[in-house]
PDB file of N, CA, C and O in Angstrom:
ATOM      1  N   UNK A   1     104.888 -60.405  28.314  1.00  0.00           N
ATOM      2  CA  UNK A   1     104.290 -59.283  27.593  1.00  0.00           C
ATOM      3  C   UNK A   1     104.083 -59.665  26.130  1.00  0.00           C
ATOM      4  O   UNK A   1     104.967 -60.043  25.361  1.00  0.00           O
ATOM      5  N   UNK A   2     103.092 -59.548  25.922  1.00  0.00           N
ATOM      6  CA  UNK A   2     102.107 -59.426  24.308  1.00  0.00           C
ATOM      7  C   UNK A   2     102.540 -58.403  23.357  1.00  0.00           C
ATOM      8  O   UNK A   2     103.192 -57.598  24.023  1.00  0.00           O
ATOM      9  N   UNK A   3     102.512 -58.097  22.363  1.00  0.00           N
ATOM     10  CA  UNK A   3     102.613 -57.251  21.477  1.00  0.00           C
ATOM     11  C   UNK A   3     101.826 -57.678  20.290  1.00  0.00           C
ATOM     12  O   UNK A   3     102.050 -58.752  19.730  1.00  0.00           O
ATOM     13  N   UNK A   4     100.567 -56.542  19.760  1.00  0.00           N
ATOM     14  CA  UNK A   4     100.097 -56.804  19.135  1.00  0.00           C
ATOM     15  C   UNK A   4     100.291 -57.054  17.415  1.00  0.00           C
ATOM     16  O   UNK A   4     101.042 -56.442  16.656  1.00  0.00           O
ATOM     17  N   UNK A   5      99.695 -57.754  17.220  1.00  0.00           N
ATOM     18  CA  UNK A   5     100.158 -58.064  15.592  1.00  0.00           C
ATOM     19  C   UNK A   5     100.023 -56.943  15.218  1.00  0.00           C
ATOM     20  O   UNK A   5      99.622 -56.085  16.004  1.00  0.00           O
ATOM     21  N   UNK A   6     100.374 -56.597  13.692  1.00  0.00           N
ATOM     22  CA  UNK A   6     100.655 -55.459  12.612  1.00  0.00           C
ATOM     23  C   UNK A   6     100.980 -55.641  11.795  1.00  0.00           C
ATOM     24  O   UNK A   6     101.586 -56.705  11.671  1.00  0.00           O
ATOM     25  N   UNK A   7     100.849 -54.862  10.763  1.00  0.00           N
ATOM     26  CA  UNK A   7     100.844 -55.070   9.174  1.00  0.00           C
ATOM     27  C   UNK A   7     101.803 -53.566   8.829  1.00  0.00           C
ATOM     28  O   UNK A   7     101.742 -52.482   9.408  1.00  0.00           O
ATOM     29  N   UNK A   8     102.834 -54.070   7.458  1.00  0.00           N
ATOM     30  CA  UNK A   8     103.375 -52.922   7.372  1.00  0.00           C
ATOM     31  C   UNK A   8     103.404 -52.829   5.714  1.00  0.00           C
ATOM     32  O   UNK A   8     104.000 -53.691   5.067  1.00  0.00           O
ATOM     33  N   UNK A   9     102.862 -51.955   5.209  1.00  0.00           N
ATOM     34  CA  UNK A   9     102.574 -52.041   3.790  1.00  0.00           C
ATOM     35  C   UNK A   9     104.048 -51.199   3.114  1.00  0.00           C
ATOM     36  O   UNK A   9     104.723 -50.345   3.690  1.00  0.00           O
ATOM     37  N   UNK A  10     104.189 -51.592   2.152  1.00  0.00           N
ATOM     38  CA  UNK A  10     105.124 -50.757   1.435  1.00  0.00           C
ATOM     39  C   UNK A  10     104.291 -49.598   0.522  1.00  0.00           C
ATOM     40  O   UNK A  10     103.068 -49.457   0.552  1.00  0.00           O
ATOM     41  N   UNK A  11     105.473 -48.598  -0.502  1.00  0.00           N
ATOM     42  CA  UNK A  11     104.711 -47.527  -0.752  1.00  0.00           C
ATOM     43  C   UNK A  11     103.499 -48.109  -1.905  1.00  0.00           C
ATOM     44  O   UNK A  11     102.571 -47.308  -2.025  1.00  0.00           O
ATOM     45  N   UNK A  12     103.407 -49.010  -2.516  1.00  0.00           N
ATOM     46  CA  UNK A  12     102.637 -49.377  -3.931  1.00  0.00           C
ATOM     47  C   UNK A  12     101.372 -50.352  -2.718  1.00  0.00           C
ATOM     48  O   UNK A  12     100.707 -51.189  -3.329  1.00  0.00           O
ATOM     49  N   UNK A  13     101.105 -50.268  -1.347  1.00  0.00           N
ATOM     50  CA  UNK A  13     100.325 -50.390  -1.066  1.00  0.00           C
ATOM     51  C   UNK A  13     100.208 -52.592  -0.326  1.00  0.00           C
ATOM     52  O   UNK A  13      99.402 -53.143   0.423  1.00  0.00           O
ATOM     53  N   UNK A  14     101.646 -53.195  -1.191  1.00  0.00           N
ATOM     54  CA  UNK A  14     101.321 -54.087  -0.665  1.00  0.00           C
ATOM     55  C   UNK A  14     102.088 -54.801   0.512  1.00  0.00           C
ATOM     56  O   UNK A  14     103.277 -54.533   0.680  1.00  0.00           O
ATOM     57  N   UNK A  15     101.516 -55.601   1.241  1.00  0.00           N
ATOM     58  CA  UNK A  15     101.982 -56.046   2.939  1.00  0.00           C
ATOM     59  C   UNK A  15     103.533 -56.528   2.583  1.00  0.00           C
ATOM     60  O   UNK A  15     103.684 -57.174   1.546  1.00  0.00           O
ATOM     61  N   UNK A  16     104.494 -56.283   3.269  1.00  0.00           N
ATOM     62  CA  UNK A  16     105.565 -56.514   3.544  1.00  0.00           C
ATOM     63  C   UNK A  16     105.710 -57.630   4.994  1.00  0.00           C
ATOM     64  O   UNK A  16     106.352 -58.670   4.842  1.00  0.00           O
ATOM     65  N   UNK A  17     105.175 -57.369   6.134  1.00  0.00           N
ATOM     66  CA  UNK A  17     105.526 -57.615   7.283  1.00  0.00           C
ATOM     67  C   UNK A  17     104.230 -58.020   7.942  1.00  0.00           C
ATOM     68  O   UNK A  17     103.190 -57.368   7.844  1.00  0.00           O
ATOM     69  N   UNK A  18     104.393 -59.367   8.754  1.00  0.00           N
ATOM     70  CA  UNK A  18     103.048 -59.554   9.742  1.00  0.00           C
ATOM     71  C   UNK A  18     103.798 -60.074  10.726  1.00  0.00           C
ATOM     72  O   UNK A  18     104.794 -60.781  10.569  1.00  0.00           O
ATOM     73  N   UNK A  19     103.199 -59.633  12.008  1.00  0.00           N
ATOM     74  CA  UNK A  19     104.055 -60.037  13.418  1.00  0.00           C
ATOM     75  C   UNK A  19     102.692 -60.435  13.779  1.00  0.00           C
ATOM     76  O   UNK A  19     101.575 -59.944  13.616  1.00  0.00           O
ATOM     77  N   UNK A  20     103.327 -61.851  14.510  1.00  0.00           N
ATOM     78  CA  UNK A  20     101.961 -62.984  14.715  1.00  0.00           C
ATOM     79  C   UNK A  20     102.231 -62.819  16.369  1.00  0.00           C
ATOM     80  O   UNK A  20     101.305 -63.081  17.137  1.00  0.00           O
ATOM     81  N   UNK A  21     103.507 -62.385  16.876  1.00  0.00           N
ATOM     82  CA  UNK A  21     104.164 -62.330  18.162  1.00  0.00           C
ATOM     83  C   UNK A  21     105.054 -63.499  18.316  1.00  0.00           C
ATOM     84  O   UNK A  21     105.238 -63.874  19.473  1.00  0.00           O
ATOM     85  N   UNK A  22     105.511 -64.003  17.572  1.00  0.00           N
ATOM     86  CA  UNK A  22     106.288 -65.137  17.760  1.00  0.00           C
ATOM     87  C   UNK A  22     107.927 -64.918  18.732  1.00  0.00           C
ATOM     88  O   UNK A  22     108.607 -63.961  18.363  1.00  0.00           O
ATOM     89  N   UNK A  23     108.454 -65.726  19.830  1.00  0.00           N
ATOM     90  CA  UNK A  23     109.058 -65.815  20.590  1.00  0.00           C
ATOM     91  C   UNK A  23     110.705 -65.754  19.719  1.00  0.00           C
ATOM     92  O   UNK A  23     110.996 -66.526  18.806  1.00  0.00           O
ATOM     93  N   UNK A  24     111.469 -64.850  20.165  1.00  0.00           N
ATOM     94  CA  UNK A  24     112.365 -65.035  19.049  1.00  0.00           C
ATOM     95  C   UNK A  24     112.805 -63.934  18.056  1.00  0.00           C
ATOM     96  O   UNK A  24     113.960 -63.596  17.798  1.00  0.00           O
ATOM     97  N   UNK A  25     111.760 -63.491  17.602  1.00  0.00           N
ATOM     98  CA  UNK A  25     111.849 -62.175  16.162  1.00  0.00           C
ATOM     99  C   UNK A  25     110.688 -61.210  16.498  1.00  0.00           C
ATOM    100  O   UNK A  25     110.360 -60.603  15.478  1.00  0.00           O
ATOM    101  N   UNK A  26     109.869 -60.821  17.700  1.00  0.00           N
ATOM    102  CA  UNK A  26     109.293 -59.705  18.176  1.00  0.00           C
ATOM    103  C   UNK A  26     109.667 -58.376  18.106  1.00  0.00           C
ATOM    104  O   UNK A  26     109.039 -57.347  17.855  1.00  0.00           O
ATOM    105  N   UNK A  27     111.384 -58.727  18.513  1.00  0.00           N
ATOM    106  CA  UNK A  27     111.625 -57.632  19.006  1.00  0.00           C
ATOM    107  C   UNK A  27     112.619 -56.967  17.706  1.00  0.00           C
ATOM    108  O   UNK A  27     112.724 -55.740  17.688  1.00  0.00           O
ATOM    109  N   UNK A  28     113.303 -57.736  16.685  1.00  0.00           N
ATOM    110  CA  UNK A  28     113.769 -57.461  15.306  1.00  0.00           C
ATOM    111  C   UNK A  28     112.256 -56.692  14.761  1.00  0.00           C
ATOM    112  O   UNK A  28     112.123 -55.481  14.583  1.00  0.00           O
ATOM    113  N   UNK A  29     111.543 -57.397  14.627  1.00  0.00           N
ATOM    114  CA  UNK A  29     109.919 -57.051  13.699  1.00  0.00           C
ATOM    115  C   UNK A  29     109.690 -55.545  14.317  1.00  0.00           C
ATOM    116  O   UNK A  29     109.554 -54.736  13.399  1.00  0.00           O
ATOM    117  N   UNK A  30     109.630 -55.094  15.299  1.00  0.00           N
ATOM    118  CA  UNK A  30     109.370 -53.986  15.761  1.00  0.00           C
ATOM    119  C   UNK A  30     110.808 -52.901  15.694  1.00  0.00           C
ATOM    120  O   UNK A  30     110.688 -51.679  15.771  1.00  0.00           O
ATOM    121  N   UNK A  31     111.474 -53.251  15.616  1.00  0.00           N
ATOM    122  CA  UNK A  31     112.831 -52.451  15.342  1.00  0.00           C
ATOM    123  C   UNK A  31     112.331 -52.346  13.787  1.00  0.00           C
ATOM    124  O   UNK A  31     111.824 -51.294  13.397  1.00  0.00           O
ATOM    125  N   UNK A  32     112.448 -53.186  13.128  1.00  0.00           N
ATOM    126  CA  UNK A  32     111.574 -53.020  11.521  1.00  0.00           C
ATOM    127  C   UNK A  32     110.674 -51.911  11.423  1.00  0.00           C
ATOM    128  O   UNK A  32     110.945 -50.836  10.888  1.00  0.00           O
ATOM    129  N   UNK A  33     109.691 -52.194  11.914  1.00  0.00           N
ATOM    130  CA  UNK A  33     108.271 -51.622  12.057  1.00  0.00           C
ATOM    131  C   UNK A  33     108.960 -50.190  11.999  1.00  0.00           C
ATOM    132  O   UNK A  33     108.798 -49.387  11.080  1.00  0.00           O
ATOM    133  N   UNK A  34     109.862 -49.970  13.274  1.00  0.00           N
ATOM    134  CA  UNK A  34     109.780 -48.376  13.802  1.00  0.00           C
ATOM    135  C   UNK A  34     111.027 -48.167  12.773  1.00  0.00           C
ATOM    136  O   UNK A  34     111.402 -47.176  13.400  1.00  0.00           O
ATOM    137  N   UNK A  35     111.699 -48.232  12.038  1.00  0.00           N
ATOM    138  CA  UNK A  35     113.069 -47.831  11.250  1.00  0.00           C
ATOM    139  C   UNK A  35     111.605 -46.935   9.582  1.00  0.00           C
ATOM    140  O   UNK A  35     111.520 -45.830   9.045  1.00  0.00           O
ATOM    141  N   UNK A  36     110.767 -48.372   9.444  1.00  0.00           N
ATOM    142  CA  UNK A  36     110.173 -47.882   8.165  1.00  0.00           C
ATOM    143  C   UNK A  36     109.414 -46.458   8.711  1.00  0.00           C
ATOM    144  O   UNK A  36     109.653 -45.302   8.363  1.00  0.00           O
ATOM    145  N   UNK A  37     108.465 -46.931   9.640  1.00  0.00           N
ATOM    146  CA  UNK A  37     107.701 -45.681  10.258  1.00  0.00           C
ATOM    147  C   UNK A  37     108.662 -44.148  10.564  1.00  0.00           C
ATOM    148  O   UNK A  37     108.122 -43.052  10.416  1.00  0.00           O
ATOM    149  N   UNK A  38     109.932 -44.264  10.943  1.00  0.00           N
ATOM    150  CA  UNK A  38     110.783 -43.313  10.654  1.00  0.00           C
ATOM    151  C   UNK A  38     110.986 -42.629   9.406  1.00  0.00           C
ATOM    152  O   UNK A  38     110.938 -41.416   9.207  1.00  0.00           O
ATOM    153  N   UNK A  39     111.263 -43.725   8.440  1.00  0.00           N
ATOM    154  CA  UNK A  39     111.616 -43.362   7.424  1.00  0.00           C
ATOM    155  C   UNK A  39     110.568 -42.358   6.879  1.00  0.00           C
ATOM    156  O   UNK A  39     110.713 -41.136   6.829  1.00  0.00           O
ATOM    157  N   UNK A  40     109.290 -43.205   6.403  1.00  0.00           N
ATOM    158  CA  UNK A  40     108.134 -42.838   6.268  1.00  0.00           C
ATOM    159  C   UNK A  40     108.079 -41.020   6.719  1.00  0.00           C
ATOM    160  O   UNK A  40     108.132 -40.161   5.839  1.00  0.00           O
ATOM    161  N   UNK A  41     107.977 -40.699   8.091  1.00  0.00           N
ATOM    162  CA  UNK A  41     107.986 -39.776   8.735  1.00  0.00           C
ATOM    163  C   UNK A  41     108.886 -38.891   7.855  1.00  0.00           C
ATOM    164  O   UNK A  41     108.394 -37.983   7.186  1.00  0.00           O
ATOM    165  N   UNK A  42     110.479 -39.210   7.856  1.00  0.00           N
ATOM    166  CA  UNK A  42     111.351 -38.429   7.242  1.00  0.00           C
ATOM    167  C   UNK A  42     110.997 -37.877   6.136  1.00  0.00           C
ATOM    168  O   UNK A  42     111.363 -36.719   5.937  1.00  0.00           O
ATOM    169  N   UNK A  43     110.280 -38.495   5.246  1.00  0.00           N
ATOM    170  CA  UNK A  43     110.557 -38.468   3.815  1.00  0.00           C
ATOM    171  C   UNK A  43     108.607 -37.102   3.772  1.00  0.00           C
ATOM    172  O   UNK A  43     108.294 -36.163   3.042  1.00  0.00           O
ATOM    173  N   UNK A  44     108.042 -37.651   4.709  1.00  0.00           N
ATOM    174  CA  UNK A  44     106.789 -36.530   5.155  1.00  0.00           C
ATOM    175  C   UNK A  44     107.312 -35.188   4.894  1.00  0.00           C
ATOM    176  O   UNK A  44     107.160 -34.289   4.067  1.00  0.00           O
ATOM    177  N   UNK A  45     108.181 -35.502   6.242  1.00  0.00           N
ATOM    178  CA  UNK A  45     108.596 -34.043   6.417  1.00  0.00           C
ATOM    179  C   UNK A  45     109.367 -33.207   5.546  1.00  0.00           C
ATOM    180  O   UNK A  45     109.089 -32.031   5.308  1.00  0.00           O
ATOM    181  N   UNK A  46     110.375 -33.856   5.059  1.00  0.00           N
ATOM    182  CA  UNK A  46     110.915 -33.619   3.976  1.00  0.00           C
ATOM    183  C   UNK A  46     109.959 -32.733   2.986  1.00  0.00           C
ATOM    184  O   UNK A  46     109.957 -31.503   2.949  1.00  0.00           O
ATOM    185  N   UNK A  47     109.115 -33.637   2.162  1.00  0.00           N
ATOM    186  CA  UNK A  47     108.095 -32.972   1.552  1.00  0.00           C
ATOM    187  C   UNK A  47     107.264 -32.194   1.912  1.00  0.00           C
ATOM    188  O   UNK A  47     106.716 -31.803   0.882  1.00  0.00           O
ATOM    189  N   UNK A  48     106.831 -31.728   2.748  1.00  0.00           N
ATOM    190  CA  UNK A  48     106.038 -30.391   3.460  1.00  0.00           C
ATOM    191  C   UNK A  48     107.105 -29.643   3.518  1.00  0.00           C
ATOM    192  O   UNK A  48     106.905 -28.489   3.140  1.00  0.00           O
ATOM    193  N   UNK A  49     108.355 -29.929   3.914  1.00  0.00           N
ATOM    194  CA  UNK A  49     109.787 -28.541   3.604  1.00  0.00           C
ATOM    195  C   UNK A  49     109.571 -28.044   2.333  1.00  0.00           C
ATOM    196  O   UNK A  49     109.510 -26.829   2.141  1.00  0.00           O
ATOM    197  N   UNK A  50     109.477 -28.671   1.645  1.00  0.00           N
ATOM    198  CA  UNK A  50     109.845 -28.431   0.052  1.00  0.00           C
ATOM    199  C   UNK A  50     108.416 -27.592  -0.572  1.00  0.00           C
ATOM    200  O   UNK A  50     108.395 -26.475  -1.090  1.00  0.00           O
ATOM    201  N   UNK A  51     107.314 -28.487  -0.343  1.00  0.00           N
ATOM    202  CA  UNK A  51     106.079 -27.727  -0.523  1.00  0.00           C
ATOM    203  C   UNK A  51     106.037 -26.454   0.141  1.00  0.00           C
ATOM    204  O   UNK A  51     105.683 -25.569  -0.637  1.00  0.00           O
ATOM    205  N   UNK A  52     106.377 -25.872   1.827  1.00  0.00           N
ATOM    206  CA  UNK A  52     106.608 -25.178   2.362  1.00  0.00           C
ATOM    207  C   UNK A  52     107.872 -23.652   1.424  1.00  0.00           C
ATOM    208  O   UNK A  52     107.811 -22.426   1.339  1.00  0.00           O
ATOM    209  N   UNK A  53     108.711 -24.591   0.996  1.00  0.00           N
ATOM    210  CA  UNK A  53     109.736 -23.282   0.699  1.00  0.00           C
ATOM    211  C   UNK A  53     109.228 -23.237  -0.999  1.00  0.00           C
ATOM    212  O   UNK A  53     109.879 -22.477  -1.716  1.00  0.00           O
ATOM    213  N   UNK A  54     108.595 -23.679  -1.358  1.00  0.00           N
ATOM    214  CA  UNK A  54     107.960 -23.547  -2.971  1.00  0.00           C
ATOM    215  C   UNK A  54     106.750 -22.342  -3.033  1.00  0.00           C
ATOM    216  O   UNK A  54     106.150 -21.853  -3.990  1.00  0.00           O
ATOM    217  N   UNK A  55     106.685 -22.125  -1.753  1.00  0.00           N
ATOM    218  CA  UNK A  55     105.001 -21.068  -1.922  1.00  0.00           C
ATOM    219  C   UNK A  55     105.537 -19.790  -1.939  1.00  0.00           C
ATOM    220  O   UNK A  55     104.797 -18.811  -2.036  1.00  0.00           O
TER     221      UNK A  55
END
């Protein structure tokens, strides 16, 4: 099984992470991938709470 490459930018916009699929660190890189994309998410929601209880 394949997994496609991806790019993971930090917040000021520049690349942090490229998964080429290499045998070995696929499956770290994507544990990566999905921890930031969490985070990311958290910190969303977070802020729509706040915008939300400010109106």
């Amino acid at each position: 099984m394949t997994l496609p490459a991806y790019r993971v930018y930090d917040s000021q916009g520049r690349l942090v992470h490229t998964n080429t699929c290499m045998k070995g660190t696929t499956e770290d890189n994507w544990e990566t991938a999905g921890a930031i994309a969490g985070g990311a998410a958290a910190v969303a929601g977070l802020t729509l709470g706040i915008v939300a209880l400010t109106r």
